[in-house]
PATOR-150083 format. One record per atom (N, C-alpha, C): atom name; y, x, z; residue in three letters. Coordinates in pm, whole numbers, always signed. Atoms other than C-alpha are relative to their C-alpha. Example, Ala and Ser with C-alpha at 12.3 -4.5 7.8 and 13.67 -1.06 7.14 Angstrom:
2
LODO  at      py      px      pz   aa
LODO   N    -119     +89      +0  ala
LODO  CA    -450   +1230    +780  ala
LODO   C    +120     +90      +0  ala
LODO   N    -119     -82      -6  ser
LODO  CA    -106   +1367    +714  ser
LODO   C    +109     -77     +73  ser
# end
This chain:
228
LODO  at      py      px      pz   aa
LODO   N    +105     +59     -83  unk
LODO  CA      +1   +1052    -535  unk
LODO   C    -137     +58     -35  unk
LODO   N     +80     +10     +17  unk
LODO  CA    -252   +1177    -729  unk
LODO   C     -93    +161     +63  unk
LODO   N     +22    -134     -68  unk
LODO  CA    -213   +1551    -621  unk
LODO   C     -80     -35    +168  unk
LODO   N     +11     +37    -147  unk
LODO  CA    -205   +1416    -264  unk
LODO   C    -181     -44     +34  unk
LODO   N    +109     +76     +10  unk
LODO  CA    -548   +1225    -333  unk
LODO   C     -98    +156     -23  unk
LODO   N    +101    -122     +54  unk
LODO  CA    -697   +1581    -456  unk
LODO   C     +44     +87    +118  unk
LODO   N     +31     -62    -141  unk
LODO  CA    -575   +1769    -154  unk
LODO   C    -106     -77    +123  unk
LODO   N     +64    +121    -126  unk
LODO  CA    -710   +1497     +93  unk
LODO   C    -177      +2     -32  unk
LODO   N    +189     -18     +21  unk
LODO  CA   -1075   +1540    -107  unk
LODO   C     -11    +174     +59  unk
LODO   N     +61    -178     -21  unk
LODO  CA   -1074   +1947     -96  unk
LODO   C      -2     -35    +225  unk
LODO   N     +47     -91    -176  unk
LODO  CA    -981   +1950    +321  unk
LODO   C    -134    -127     +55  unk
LODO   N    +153     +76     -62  unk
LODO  CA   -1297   +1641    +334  unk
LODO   C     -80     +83     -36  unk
LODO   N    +103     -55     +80  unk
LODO  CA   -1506   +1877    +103  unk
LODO   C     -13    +150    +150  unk
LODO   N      -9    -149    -121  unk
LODO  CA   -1393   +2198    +361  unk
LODO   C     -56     -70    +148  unk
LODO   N     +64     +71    -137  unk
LODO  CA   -1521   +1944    +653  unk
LODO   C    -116     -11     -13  unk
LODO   N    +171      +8     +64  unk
LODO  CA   -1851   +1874    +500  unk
LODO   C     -91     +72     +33  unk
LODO   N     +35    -130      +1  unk
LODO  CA   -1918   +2233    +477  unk
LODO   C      +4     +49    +186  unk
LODO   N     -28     +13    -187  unk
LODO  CA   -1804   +2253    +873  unk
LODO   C     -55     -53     +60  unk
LODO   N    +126    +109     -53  unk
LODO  CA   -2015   +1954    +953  unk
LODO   C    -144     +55     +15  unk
LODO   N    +128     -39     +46  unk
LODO  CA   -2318   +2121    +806  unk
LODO   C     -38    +132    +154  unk
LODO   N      -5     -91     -84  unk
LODO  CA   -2241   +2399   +1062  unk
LODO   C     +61     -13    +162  unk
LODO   N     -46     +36    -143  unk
LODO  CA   -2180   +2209   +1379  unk
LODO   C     -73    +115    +118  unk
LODO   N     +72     -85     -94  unk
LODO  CA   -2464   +2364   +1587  unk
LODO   C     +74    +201      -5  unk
LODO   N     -54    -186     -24  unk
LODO  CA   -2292   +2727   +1528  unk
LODO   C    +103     -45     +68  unk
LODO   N    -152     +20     -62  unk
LODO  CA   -1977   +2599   +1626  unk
LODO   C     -18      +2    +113  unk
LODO   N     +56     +53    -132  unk
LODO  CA   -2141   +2443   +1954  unk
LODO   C     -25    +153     +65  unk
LODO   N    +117     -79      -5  unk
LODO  CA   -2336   +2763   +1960  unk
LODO   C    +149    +123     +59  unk
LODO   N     -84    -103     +35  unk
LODO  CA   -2019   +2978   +1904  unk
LODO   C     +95     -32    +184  unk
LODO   N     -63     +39    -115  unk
LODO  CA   -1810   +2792   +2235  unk
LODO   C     -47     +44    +102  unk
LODO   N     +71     -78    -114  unk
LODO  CA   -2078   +2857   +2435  unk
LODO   C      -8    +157     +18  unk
LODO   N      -7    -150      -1  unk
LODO  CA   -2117   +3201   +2381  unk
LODO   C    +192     +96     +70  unk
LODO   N    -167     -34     -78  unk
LODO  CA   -1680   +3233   +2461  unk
LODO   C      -3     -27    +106  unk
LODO   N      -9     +16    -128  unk
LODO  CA   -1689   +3043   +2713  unk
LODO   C     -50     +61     +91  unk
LODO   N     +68    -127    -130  unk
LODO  CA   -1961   +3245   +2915  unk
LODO   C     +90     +95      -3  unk
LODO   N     -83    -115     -24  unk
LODO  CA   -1795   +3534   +2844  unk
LODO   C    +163     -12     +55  unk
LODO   N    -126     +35     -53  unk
LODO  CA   -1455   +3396   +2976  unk
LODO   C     -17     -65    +115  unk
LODO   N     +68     +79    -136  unk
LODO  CA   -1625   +3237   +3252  unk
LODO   C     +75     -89     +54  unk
LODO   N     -62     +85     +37  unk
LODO  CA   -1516   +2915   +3158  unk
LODO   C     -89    -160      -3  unk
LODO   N     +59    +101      +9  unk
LODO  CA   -1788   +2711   +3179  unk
LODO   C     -55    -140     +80  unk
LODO   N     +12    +151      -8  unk
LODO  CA   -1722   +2422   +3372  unk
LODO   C     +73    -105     -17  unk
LODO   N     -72    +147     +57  unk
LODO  CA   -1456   +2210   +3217  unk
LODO   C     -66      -5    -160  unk
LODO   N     +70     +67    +122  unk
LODO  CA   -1514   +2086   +2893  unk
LODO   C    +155     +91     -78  unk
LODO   N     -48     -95     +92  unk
LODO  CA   -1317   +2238   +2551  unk
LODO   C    +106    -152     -13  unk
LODO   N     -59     +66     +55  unk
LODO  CA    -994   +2011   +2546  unk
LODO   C    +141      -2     -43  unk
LODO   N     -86     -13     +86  unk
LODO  CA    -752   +2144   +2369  unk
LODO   C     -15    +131    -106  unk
LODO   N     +51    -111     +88  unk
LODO  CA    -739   +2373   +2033  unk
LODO   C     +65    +122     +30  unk
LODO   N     -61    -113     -15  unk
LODO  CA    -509   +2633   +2215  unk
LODO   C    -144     +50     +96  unk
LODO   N    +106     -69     -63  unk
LODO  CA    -812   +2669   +2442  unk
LODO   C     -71     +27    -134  unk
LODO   N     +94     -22     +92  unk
LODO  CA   -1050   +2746   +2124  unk
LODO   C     +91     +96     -65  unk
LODO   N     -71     -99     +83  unk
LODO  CA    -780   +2960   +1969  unk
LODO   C     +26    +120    +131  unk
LODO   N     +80    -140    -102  unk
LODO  CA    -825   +3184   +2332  unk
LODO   C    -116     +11     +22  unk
LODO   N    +134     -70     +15  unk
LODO  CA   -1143   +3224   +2311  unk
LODO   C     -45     +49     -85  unk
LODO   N     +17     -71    +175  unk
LODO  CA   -1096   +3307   +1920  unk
LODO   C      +9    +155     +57  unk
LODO   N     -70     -83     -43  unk
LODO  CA    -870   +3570   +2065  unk
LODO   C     -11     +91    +106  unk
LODO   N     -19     -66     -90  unk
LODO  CA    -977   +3686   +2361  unk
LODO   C    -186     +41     +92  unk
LODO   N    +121     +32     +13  unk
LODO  CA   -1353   +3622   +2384  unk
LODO   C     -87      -9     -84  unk
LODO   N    +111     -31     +78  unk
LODO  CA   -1537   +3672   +2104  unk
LODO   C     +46     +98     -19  unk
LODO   N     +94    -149      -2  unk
LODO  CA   -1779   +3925   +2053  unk
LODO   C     -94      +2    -117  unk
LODO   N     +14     -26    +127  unk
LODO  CA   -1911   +3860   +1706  unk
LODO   C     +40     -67    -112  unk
LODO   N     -35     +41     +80  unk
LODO  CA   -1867   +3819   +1361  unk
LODO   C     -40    -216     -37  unk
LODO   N      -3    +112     +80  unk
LODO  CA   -2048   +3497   +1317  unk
LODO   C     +48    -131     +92  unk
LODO   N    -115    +155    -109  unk
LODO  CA   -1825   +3296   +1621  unk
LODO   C     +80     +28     -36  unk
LODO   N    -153     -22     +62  unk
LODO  CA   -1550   +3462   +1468  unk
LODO   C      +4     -87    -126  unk
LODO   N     -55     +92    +118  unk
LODO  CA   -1579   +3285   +1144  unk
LODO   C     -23    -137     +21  unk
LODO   N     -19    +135     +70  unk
LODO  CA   -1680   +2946   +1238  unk
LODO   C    +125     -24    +110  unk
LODO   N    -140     +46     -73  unk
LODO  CA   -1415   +2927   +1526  unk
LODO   C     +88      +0    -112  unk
LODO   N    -128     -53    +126  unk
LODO  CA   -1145   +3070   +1229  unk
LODO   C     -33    -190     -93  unk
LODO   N     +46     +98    +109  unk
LODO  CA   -1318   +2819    +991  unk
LODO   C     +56    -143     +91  unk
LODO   N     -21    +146     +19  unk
LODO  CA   -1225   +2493   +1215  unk
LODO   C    +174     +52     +65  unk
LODO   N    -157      +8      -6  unk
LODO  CA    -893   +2618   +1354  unk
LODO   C     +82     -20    -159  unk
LODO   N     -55     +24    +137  unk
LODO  CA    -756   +2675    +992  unk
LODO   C     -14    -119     -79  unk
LODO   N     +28    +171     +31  unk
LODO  CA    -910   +2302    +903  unk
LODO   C     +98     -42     +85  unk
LODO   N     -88     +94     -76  unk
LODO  CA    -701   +2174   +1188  unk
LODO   C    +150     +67     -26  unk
LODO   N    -108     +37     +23  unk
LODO  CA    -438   +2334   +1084  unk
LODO   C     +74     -18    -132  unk
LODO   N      +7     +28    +132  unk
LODO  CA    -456   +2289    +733  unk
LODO   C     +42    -185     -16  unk
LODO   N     -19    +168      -9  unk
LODO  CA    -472   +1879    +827  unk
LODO   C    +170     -37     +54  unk
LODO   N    -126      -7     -52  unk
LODO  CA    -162   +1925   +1026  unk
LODO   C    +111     +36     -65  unk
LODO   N     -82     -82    +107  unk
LODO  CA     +32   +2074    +750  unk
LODO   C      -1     -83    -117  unk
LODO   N      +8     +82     +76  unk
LODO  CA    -105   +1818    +524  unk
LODO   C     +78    -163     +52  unk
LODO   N     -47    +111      -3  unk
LODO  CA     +12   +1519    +721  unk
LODO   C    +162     +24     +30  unk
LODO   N    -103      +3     +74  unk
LODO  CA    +339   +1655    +768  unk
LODO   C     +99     -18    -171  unk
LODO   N      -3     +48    +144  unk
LODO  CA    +364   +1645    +375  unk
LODO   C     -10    -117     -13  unk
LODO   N     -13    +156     -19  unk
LODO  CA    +290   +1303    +402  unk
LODO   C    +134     -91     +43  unk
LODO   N    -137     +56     -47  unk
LODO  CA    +570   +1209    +627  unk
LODO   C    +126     +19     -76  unk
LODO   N    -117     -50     +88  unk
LODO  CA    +780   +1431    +394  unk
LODO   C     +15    -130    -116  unk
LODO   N     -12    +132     +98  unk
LODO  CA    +726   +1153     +92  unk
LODO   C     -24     -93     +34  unk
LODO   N     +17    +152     +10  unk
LODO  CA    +671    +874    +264  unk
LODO   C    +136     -77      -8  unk
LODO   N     -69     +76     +36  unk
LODO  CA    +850    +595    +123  unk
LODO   C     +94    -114     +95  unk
LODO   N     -30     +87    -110  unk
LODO  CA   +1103    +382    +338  unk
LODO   C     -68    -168     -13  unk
LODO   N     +27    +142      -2  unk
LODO  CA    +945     +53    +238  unk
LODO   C    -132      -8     +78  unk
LODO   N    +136      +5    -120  unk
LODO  CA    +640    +155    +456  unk
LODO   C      -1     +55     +89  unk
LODO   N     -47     -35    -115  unk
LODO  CA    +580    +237    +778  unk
LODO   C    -162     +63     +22  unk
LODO   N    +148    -105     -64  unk
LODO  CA    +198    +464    +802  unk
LODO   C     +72    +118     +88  unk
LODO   N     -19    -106     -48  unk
LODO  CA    +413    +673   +1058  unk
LODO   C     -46     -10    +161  unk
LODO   N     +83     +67    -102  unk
LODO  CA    +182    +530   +1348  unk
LODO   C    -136     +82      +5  unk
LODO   N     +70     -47     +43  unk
LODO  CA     -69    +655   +1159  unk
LODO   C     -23    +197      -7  unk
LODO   N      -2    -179     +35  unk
LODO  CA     +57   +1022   +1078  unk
LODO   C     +56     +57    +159  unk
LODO   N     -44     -48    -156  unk
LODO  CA    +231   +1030   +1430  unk
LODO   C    -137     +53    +106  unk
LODO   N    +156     -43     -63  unk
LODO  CA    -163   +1013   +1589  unk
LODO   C     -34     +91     -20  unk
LODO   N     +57    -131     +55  unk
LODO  CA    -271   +1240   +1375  unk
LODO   C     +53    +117     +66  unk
LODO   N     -71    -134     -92  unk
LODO  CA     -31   +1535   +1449  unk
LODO   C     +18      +5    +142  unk
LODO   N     +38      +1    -162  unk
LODO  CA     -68   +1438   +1815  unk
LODO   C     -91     +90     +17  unk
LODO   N    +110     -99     -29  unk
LODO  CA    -396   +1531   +1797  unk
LODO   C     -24    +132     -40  unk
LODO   N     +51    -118     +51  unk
LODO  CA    -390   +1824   +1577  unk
LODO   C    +111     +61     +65  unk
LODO   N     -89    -108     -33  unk
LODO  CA    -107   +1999   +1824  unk
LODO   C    -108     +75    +100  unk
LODO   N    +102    -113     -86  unk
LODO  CA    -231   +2294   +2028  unk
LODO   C     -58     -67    +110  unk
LODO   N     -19     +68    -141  unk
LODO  CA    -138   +2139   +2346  unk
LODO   C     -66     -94     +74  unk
LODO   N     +62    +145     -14  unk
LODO  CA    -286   +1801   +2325  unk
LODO   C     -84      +3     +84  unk
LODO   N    +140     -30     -84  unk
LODO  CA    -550   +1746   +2610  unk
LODO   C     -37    -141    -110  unk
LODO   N    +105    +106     +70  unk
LODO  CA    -815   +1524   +2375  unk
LODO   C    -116     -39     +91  unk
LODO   N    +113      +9     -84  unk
LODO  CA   -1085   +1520   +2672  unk
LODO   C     -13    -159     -25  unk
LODO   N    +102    +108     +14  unk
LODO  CA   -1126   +1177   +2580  unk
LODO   C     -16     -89    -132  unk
LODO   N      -6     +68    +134  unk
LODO  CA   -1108   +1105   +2225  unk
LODO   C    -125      -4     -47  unk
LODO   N    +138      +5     +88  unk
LODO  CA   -1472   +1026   +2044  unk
LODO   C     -41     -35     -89  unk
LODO   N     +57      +6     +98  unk
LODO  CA   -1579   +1035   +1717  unk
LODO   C    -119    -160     -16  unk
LODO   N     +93    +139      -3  unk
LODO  CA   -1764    +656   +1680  unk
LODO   C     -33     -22    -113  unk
LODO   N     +29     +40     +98  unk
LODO  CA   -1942    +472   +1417  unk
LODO   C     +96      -3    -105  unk
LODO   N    +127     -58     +55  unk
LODO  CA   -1980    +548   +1141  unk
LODO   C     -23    +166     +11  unk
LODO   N      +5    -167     -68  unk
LODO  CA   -1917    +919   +1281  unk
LODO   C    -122     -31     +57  unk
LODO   N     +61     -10     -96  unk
LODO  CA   -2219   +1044   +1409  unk
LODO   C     +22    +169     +15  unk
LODO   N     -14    -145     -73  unk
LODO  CA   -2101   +1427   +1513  unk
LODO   C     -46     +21    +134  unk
LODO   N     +40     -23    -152  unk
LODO  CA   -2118   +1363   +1870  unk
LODO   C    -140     -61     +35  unk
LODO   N    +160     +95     -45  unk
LODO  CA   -2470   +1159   +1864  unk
LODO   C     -92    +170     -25  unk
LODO   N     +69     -54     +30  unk
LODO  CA   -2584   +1512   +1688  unk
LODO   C     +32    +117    +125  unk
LODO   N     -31     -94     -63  unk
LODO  CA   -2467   +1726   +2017  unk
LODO   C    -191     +29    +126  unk
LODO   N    +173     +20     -59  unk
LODO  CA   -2832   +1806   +2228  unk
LODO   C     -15    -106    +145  unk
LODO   N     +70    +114    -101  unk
LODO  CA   -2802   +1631   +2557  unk
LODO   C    +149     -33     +83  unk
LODO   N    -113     +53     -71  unk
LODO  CA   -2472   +1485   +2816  unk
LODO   C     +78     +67     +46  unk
LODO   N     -77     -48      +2  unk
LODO  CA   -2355   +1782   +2890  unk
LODO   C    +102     +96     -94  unk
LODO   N     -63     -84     +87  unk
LODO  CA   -2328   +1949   +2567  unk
LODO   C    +135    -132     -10  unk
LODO   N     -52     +90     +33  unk
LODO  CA   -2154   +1609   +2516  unk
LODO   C    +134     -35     +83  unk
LODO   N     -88     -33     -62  unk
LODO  CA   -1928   +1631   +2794  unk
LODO   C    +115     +99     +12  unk
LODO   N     -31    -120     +12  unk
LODO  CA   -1846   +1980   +2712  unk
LODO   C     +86     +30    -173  unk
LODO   N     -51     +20    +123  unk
LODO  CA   -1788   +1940   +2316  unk
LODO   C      +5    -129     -62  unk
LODO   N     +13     +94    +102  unk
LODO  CA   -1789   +1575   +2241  unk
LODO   C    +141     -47     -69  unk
LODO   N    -157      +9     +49  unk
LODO  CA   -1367   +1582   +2206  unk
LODO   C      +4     +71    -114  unk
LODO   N     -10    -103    +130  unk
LODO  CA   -1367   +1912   +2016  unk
LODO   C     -67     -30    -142  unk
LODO   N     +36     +12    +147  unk
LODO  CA   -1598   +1799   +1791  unk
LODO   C     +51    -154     -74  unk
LODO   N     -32    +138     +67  unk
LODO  CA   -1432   +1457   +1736  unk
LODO   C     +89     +23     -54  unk
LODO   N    -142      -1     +66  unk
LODO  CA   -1116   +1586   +1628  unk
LODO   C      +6      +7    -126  unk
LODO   N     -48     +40    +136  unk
LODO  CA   -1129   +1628   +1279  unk
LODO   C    -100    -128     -62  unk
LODO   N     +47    +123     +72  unk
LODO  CA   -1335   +1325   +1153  unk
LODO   C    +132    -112     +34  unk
LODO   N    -112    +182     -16  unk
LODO  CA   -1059   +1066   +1334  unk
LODO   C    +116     +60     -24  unk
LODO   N     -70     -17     +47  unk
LODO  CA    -804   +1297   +1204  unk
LODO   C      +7     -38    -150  unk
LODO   N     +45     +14    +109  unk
LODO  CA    -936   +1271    +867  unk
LODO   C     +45    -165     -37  unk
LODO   N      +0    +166      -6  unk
LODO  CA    -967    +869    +936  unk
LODO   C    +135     -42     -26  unk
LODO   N    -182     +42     +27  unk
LODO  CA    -567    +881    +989  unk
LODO   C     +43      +0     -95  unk
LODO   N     -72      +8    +102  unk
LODO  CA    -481   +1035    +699  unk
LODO   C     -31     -66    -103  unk
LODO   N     +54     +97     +86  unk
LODO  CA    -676    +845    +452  unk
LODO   C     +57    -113     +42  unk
LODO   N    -126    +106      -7  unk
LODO  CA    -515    +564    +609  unk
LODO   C    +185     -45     -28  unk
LODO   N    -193     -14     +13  unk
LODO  CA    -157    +691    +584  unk
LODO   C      +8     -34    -110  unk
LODO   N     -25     +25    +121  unk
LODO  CA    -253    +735    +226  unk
LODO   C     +66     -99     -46  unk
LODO   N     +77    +181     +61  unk
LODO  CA    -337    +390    +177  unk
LODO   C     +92     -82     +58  unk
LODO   N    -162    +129      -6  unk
LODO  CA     -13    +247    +330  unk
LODO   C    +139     +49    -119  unk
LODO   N    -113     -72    +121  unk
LODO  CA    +205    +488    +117  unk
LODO   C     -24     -82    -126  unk
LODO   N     +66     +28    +156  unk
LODO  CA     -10    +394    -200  unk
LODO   C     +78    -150     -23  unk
LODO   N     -65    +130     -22  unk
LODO  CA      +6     +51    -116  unk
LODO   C    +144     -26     -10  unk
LODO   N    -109     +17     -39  unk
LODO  CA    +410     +63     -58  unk
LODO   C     +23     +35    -143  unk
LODO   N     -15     -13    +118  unk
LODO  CA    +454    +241    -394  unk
LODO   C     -56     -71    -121  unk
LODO   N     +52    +122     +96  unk
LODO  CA    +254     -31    -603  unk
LODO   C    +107    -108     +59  unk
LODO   N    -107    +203     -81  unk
LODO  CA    +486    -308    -424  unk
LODO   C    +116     +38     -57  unk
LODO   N    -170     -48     +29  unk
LODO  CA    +811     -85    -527  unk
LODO   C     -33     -11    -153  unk
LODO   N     +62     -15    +154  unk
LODO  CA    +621     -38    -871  unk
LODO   C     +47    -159     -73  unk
LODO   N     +52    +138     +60  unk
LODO  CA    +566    -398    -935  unk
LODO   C    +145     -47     +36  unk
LODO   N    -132     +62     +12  unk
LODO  CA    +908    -521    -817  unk
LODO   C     +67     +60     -86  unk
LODO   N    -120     -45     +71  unk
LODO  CA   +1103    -277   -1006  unk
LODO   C     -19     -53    -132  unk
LODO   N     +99     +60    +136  unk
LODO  CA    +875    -428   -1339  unk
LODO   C     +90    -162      -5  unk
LODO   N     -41    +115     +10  unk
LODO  CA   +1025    -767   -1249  unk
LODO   C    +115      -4      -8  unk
LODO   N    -152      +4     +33  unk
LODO  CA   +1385    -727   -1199  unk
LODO   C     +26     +45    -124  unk
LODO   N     -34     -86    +184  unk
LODO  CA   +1372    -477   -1572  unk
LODO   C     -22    -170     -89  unk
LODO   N     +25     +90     +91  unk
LODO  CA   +1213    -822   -1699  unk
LODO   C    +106    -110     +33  unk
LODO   N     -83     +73      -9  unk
LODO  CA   +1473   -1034   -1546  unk
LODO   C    +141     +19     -51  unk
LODO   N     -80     -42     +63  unk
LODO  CA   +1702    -830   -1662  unk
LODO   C     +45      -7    -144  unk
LODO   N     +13      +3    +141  unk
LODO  CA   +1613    -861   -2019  unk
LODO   C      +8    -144     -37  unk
LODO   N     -32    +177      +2  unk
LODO  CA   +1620   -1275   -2016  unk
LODO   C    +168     -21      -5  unk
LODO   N    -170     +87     +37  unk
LODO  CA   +1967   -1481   -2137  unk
LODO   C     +69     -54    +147  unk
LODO   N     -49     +64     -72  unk
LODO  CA   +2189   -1523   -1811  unk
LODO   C     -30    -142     -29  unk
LODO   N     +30    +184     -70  unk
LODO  CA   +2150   -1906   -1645  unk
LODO   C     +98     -18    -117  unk
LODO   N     -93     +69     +71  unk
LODO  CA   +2463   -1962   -1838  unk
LODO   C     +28      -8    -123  unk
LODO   N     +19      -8    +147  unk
LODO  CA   +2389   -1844   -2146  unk
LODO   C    -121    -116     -69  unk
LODO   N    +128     +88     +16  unk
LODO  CA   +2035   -2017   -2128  unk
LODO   C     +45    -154     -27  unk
LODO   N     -15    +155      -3  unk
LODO  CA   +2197   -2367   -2021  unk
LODO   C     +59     -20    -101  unk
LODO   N     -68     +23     +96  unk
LODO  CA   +2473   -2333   -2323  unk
LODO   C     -98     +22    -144  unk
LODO   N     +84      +4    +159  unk
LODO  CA   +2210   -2254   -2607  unk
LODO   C    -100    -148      +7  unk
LODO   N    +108    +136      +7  unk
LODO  CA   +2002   -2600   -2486  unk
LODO   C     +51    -119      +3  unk
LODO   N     -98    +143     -11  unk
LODO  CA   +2323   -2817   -2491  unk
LODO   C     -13     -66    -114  unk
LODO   N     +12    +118    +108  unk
LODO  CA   +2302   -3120   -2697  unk
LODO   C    +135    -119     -19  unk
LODO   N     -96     +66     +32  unk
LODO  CA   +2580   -3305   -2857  unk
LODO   C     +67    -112     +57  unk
LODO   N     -22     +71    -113  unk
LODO  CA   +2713   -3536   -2583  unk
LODO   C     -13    -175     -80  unk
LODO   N      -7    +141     +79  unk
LODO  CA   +2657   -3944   -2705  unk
LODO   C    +127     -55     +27  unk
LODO   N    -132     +89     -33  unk
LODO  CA   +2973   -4083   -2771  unk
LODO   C     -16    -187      -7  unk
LODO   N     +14    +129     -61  unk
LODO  CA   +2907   -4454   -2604  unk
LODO   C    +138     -91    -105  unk
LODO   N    -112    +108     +65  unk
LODO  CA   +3232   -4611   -2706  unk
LODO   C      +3     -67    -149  unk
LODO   N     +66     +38    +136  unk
LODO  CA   +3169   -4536   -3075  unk
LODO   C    -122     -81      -9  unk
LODO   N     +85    +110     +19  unk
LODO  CA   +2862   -4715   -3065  unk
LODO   C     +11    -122      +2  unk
LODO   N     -48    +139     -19  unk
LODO  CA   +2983   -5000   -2930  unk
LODO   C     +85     -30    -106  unk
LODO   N     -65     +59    +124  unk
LODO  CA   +3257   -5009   -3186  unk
LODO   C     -72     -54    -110  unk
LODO   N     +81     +30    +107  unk
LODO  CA   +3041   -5022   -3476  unk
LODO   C    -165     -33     +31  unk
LODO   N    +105    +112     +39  unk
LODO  CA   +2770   -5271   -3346  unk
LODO   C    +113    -102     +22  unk
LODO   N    -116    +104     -14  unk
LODO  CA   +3131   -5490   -3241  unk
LODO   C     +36     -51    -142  unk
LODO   N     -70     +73    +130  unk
LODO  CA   +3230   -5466   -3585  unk
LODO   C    -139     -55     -99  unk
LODO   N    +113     +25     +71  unk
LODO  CA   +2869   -5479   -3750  unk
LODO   C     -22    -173     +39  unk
LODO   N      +9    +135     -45  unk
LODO  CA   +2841   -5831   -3534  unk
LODO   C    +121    -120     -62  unk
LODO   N    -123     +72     +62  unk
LODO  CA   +3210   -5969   -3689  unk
LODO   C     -42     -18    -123  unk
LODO   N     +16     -13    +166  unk
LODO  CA   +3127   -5878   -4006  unk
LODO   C    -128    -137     -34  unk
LODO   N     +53    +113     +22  unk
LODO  CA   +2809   -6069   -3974  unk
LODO   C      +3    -149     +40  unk
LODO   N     -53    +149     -38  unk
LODO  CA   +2980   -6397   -3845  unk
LODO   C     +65     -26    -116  unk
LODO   N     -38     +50    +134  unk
LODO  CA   +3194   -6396   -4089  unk
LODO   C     -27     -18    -192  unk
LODO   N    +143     +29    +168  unk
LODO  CA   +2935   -6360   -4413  unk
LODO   C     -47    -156     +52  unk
LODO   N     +47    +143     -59  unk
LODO  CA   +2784   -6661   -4180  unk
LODO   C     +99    -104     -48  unk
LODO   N     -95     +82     +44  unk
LODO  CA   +3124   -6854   -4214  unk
LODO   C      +0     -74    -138  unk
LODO   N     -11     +44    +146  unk
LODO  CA   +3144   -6821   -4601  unk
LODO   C     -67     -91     -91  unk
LODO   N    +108     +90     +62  unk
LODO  CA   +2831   -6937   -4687  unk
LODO   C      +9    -115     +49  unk
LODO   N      +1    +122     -50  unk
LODO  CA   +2857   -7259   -4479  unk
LODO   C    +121     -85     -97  unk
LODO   N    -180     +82     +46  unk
LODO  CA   +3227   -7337   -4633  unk
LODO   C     -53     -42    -149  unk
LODO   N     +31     -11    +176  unk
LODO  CA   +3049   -7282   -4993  unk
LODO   C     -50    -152      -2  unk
LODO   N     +76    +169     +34  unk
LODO  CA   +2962   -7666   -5200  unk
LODO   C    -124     +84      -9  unk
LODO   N    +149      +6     +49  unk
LODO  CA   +2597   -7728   -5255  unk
LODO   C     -13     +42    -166  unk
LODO   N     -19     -51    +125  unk
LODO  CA   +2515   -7567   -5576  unk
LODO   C     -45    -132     -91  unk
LODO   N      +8    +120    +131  unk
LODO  CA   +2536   -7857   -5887  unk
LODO   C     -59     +47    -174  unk
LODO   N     +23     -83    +113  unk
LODO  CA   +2351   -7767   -6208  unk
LODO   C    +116     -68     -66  unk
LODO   N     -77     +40    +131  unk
LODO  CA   +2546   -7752   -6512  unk
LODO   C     -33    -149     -75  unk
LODO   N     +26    +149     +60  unk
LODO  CA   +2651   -8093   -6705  unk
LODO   C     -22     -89     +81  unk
LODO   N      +8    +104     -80  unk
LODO  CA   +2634   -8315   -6433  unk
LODO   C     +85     -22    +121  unk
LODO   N    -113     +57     -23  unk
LODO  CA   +2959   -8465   -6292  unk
LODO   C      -3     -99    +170  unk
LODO   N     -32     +67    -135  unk
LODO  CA   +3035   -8617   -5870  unk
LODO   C     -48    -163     -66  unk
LODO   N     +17    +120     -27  unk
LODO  CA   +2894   -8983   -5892  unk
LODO   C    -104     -13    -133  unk
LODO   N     +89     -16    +125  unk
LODO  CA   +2704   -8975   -6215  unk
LODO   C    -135     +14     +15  unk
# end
């Protein structure tokens, strides 16, 4: 998990760096698109941006940031398969990773997906039509990003729950079977009957001490004789 956690920072850290360089990107579409004379739908899918990599640019510095976000998208796409690869059956983030690779396939039309709070990519585009024109393209990797950090975080989650149960059964395991437990706390059963015997006979006994003494004469000192 922890690898996973250090890939998932480097392709945010490689977005950052991409972020910083939106306006080229913007800058870079426009420039394909004219030249492909393309410019009145909007950019919504990455196989369109990977023909205009291909077939439409005309310099080095649209060549690298186009390169620079295709290889992010498909760097993310490659990462959330890995995900699916270990995810654990006791969780289910495949809702999560399913979106994701939706969006990051070539094919996908995104024309209406948008980057929202606390994203602001598309607030930084210049006016409604750049916004019309790139506000998909540029939403795609931030709410991709959003997915997988979430997938994480059900995996994670699922593996602390498997963690923590397997901790309890080892400790239940180690405790005295029920039956062992109940036989080490048994206590010598009261035998009733005996009791009764010997307060039955303790009670005879003292009737008849009672008896003796009654039957006994009055004690007579010495030297002194019945009528005398």
């Amino acid at each position: 998990m922890n690898e996973l956690k250090a890939t998932l920072r480097d392709l945010e850290q490689r977005y950052l760096l991409f972020k910083q360089q939106q306006f080229t990107f913007v800058a870079a579409l426009d420039h394909t698109r004219e030249n492909a004379h393309d410019k009145t739908k909007p950019v919504s899918t990455l196989s369109q941006v990977q023909n205009y990599l291909d077939h439409y640019c005309n310099n080095s510095t649209d060549k690298r940031i186009l390169i620079m976000f295709l290889d992010l998208c498909k760097d993310l796409s490659e990462f959330c398969s890995q995900l699916e690869d270990i995810n654990p059956k006791a969780c289910s983030p495949d809702d999560r990773l399913e979106k994701c690779k939706l969006l990051l396939s070539c094919n996908n039309d995104m024309s209406n997906i948008r980057a929202k709070y606390p994203h602001d990519e598309v607030n930084h585009l210049s006016c409604d039509e750049s916004k019309h024109h790139y506000g998909a393209v540029i939403s795609v990797l931030p709410i991709a990003l959003d997915l997988l950090r979430e997938g994480i975080g059900v995996i994670e989650s699922a593996q602390y729950e498997a963690a923590r149960n397997n901790r309890y059964a080892q400790c239940n395991k180690k405790e005295d079977p029920p039956e062992e437990r109940s036989s080490s706390v048994q206590t010598v059963p009261i035998q009733r009957d005996d009791c009764e015997n010997k307060y039955m006979q303790w009670k005879t006994s003292n009737k008849q001490k009672s008896k003796s003494l009654k039957s006994k004469h009055p004690w007579v000192p010495p030297g002194k004789t019945n009528g005398l």
